[in-house]
C-alpha positions in Angstrom: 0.0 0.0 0.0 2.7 2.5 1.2 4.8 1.6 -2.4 1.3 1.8 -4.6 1.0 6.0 -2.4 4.3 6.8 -3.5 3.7 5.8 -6.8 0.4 7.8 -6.8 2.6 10.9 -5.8 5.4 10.6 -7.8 3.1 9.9 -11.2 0.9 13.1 -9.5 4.0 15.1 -9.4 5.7 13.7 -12.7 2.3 14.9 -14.4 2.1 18.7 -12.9 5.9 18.9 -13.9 4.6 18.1 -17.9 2.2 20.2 -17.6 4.6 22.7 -16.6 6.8 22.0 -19.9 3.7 21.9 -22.1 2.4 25.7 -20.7 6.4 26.6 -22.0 6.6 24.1 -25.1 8.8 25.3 -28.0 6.8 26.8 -30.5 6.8 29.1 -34.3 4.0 30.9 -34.9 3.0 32.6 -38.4 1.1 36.4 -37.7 -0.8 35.8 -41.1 -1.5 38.8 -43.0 -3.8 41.9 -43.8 -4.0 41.8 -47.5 -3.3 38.8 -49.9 -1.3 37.7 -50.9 0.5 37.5 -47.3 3.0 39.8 -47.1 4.3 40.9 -43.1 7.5 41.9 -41.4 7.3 41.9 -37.2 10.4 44.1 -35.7 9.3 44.5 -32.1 7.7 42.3 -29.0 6.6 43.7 -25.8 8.9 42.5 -22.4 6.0 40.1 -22.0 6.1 38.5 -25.1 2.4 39.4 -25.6 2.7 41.6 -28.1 4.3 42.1 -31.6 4.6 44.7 -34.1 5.6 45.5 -37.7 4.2 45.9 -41.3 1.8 44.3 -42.8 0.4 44.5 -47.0 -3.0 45.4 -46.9 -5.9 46.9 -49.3 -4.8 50.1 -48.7 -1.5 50.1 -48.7 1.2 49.0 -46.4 0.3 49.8 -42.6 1.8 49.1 -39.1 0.0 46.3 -37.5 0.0 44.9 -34.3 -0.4 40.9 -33.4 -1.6 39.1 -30.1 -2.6 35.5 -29.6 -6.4 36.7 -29.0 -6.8 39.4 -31.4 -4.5 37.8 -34.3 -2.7 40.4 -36.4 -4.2 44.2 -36.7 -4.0 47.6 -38.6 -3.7 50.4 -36.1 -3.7 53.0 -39.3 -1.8 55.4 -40.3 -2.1 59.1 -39.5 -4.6 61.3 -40.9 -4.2 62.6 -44.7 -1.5 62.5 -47.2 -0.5 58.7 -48.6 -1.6 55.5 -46.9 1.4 54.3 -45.0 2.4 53.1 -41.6 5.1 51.0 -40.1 5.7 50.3 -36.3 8.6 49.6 -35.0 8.8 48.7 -31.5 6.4 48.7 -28.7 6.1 49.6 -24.6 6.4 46.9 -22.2 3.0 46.3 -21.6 2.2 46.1 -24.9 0.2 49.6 -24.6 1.9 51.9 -26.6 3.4 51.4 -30.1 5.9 53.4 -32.1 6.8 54.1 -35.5 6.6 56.2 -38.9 3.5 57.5 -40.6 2.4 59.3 -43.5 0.8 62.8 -42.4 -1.7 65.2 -43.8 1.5 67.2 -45.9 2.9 63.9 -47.4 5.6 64.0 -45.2 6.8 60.6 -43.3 6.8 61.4 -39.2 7.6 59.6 -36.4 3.7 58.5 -34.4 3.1 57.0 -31.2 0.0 55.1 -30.9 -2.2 54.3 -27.8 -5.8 52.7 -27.9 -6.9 56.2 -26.0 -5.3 58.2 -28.3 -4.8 56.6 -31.4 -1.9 57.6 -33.7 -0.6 61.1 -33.0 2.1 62.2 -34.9 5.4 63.7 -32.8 6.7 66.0 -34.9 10.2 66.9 -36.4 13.1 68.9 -35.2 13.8 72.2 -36.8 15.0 72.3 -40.5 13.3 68.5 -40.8 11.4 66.9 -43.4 11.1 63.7 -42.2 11.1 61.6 -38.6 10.9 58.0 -37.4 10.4 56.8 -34.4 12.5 53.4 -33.3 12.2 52.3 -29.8 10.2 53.1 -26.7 10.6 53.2 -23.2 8.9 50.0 -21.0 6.4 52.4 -19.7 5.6 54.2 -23.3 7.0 57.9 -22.2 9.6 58.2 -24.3 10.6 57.4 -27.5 13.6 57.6 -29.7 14.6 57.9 -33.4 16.0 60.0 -36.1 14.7 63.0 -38.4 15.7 63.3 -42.0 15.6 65.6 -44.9 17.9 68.5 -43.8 18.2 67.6 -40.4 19.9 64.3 -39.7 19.4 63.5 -36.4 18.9 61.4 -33.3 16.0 62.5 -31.0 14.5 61.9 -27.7 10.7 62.7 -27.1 8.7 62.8 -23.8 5.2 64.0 -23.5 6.6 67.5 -21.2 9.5 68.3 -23.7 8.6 67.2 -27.1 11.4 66.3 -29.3 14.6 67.1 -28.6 17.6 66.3 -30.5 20.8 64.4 -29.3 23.6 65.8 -31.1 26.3 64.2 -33.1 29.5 62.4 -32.0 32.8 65.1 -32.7 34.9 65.0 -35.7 32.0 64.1 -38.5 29.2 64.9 -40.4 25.8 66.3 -38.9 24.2 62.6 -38.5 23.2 60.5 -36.2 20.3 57.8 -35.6 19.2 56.8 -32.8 18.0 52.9 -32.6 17.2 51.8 -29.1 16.2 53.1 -25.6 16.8 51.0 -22.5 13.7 50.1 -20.7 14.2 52.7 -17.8 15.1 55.4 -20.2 18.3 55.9 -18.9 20.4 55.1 -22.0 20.0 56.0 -26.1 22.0 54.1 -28.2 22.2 54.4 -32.3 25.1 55.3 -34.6 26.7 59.2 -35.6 29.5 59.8 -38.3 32.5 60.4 -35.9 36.1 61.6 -36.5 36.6 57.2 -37.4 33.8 57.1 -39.7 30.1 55.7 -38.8 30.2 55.0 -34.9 28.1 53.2 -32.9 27.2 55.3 -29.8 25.4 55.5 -25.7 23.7 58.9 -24.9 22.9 59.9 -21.2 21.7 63.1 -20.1 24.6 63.6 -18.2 27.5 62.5 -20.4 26.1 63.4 -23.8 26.9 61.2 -26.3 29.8 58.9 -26.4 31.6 57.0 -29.1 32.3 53.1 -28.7 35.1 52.6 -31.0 35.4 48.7 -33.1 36.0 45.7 -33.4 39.7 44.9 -34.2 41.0 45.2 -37.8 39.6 45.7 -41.0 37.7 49.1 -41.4 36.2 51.1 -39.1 32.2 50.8 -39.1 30.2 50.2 -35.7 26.4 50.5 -35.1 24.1 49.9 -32.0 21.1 48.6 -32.3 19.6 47.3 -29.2 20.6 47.9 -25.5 19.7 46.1 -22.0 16.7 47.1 -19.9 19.3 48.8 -17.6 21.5 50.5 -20.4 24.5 48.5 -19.1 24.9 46.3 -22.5 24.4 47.3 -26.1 24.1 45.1 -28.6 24.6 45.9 -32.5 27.3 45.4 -35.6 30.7 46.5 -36.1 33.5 45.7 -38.2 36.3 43.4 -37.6 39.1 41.6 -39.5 36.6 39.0 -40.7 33.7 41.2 -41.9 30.5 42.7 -41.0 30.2 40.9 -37.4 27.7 41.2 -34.7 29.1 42.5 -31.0 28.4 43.4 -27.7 29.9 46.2 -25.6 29.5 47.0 -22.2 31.6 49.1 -20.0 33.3 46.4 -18.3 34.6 44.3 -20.8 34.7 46.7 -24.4 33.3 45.2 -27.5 33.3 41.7 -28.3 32.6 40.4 -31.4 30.1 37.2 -31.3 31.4 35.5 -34.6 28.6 34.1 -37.1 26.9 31.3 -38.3 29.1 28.3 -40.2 29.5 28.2 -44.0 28.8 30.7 -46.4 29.9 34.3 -46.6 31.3 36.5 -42.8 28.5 38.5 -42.1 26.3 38.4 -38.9 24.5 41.6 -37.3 22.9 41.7 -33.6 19.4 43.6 -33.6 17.7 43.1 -30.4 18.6 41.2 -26.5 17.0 40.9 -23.1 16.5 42.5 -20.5 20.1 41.3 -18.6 22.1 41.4 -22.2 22.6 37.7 -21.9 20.3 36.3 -24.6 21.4 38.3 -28.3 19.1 37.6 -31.4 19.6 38.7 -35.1 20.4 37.7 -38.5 23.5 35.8 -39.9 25.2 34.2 -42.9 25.3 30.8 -43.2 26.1 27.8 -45.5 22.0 28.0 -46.7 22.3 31.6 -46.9 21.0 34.4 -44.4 19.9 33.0 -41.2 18.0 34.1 -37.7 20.1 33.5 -34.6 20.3 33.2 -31.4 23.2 34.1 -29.0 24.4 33.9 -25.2 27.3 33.2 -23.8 27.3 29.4 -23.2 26.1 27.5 -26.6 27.6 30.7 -29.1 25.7 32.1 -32.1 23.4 29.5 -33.3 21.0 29.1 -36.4 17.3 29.9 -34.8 15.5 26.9 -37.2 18.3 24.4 -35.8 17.3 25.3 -32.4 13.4 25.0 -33.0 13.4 22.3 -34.7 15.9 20.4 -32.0 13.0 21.1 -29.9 10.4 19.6 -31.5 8.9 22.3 -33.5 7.7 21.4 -36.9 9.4 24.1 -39.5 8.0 22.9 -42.9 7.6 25.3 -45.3 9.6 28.0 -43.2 12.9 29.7 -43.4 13.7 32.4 -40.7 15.8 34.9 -41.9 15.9 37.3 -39.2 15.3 37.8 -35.5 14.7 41.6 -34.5 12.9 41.3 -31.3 13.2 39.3 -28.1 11.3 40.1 -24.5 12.5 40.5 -21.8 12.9 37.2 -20.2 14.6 35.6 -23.2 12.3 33.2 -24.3 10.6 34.9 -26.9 11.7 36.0 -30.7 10.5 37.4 -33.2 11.4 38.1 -37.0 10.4 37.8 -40.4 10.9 34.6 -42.6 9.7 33.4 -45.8 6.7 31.0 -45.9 5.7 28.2 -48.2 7.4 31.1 -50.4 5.9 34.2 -48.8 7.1 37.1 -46.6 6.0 36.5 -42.8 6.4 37.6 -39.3 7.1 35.0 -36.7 7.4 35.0 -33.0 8.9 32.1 -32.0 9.0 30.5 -28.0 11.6 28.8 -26.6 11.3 27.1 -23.4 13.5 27.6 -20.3 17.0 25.8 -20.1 16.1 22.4 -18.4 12.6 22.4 -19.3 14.0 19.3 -21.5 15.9 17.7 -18.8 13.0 17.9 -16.2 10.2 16.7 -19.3 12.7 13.5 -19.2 12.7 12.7 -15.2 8.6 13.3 -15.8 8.7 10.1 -17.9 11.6 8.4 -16.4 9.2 9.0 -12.4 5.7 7.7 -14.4 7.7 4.8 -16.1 9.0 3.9 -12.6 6.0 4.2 -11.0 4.9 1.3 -13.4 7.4 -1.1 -13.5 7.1 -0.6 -9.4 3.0 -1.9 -9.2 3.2 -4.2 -12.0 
C-alpha cells in the first residue's frame, strides 16, 4: 500500500511537472496577414512577449499592424491625410503603446506614437526636418527615440513634457546620427553618428552626452548599436572586424566583443535586439544556406534559430527564418520575419527555459517507474 501511495505521488508530481513543460513548449508561430497575398515583417515584442509589431500588406496600402494570440494580427492606421502608410517599430512593455513612422496630412513621413486612448498622434520633427521616425520606446511608453531626415539628420528623444529634442552628433563628423534603441528605464539612447573614425556606434545619457564606442579589431572602421539592456548596461549591434560585418556586444566592463557568425557561407552576422540582462542576443546571420536568424548567449555561441526549433520539436515545414529583431525580456521569446511556403511573414517564436527538456525526461523516467514498481 505504502509503495502503490508513493507511486500515486510521484506519477501526480511527474504529471504537474509536464504540464509545466507543455504551458512553456517550444513553438513558431505565423502572424498571417492583412491583405493577400501574405505579405508581413514583425520588428518588435513587448517584455512580456504578448505583443508584436511590424508591417503588414493590406488593401490600402502597407500599414503598421499589431499581433496578439487573442486578437490575431491588426492595422492600427496610419495618420490622418496625405498617402496611406504606416510601419511600427517597437512597442512599450505592456504592450500599450506602439511606435513608428507614418504618412501625415503634408505627405511628409513622421515619427507617431500610438495608444488605444489616443490613437496615432504624430510627434513631430526637429527644426529644419522633413522627415522623422520613431525606433524604440521606453517600457512604460514615455519616451521614445529615433531620427529626423531631410535637412536635419538626427537622433531625438521625445517625452510627453519636452517634445522632441535632439541628441547631437559624435565630434569629428558629419551632422548625422540615428538613434536605434532606448533601454527600458530610459536611462540610455544608443544608435550610430558619423565620428572623427567614420560611422560609430554610440550610448547617450543626459549627463554624459553622447559617447563613441570605438570597433571591433581590424579591418575598417564601421560600428552600429542597435539594441541595448533594460538597464542600459549592455548594447548590442554590428561592427567591423578583420573578418567582416560581425555582430558584437559592448559594455563598460569588458569593451566590445565580437560574437562571430553562423558556419558556411559568406562573414557577415548583425545583432538587432537582447533581453532585459544582455545575456540572450538575437539577429540575422550568414550561413552555409544563406542568411539566417540567430540566437546568442554566452554558453552555446551564435546558433542558427530553425536548428534550435526544430531540436525542440517544433515542426518548420515550409519556413525559413531569416531574421530575428525582437526578443522580450525574459529571453524566451523571438521574433522576425521569414519566408513562408514562399511568402514574406512575421514570426514569433517560444523557446522554453533551459532544463525544461531535462525535467520533461525525469517526468517520464518518475511515471515509467511508477509502473514497472505496481506491475
Amino acid at each position: 500500500m505504502q509503495l502503490r501511495h508513493w507511486a500515486f505521488l510521484l506519477a501526480l508530481s511527474s504529471a504537474s511537472m509536464i504540464s509545466s513543460v507543455t504551458a512553456t513548449a517550444a513553438s513558431l508561430t505565423g502572424l498571417g496577414g492583412l491583405g493577400t497575398p501574405i505579405n508581413t515583417f514583425a520588428f518588435g515584442v513587448s517584455a512580456d512577449g504578448s505583443t508584436v509589431v511590424g508591417r503588414s500588406s493590406s488593401p490600402a496600402g502597407q500599414v503598421a499592424a499589431v499581433w496578439t494570440s487573442s486578437t490575431g494580427l491588426q492595422s492600427i492606421g496610419d495618420l490622418p491625410g496625405g498617402q496611406f502608410s504606416s510601419i511600427a517599430n517597437d512597442v512599450s512593455g505592456d504592450g500599450a503603446v506602439v511606435v513608428g513612422q507614418g504618412n501625415d496630412a503634408f505627405f511628409l513621413n513622421e515619427a507617431f506614437r500610438y495608444d488605444s486612448t489616443n490613437g496615432m498622434v504624430g510627434l513631430g520633427f526637429l527644426s529644419g526636418a522633413t522627415s522623422s521616425q520613431a525606433n524604440a520606446v521606453t517600457g512604460d511608453g514615455t519616451k521614445v527615440v529615433g531620427q529626423t531626415g531631410g535637412g536635419r539628420n538626427e537622433a531625438f528623444l521625445w517625452d510627453g513634457t519636452n517634445g522632441m529634442q535632439g541628441l547631437g552628433d559624435l565630434p569629428g563628423g558629419a551632422a548625422n546620427s540615428q538613434a536605434a534603441d532606448i533601454s527600458a528605464n530610459g536611462s540610455i539612447v544608443v544608435g550610430r553618428s558619423i565620428s572623427a573614425n567614420g560611422v560609430e556606434a554610440f550610448v547617450w545619457d543626459s549627463t554624459n552626452g553622447m559617447q563613441g564606442l570605438g570597433d571591433l579589431p581590424g579591418g575598417g572602421f564601421g560600428s552600429f548599436a542597435s539594441g541595448v539592456s533594460a538597464d542600459g548596461t549592455i548594447v548590442a549591434g554590428r561592427a567591423t572586424s578583420a573578418s567582416g560585418l560581425e555582430a558584437m556586444i559592448w559594455s563598460s566592463a569588458n569593451g566590445m566583443q565580437g560574437l562571430g557568425d553562423l558556419p558556411g557561407g559568406s562573414f557577415f552576422s548583425e545583432a538587432t535586439d537582447l533581453s532585459a540582462d544582455g545575456s540572450v542576443v538575437v539577429g540575422r546571420g550568414s550561413s552555409a544556406a544563406g542568411q539566417r536568424a540567430f540566437i546568442w548567449d554566452a554558453s552555446n555561441g551564435m546558433r542558427d534559430l530553425s536548428i534550435v526549433l526544430a531540436s525542440l520539436g517544433v515542426d518548420l515545414t515550409g519556413w525559413t527564418l531569416t531574421d530575428a529583431s525582437g526578443i522580450s525580456a525574459d529571453g524566451l521569446t523571438i521574433v522576425g520575419t521569414g519566408t513562408h511556403n514562399g511568402l514574406t511573414e512575421g514570426f514569433i517564436a517560444v523557446i522554453p527555459e533551459p532544463g525544461t527538456a531535462l525535467l520533461m525526461g525525469l517526468g517520464l523516467a518518475g511515471l515509467a517507474a511508477s509502473k514497472r514498481r505496481l506491475g
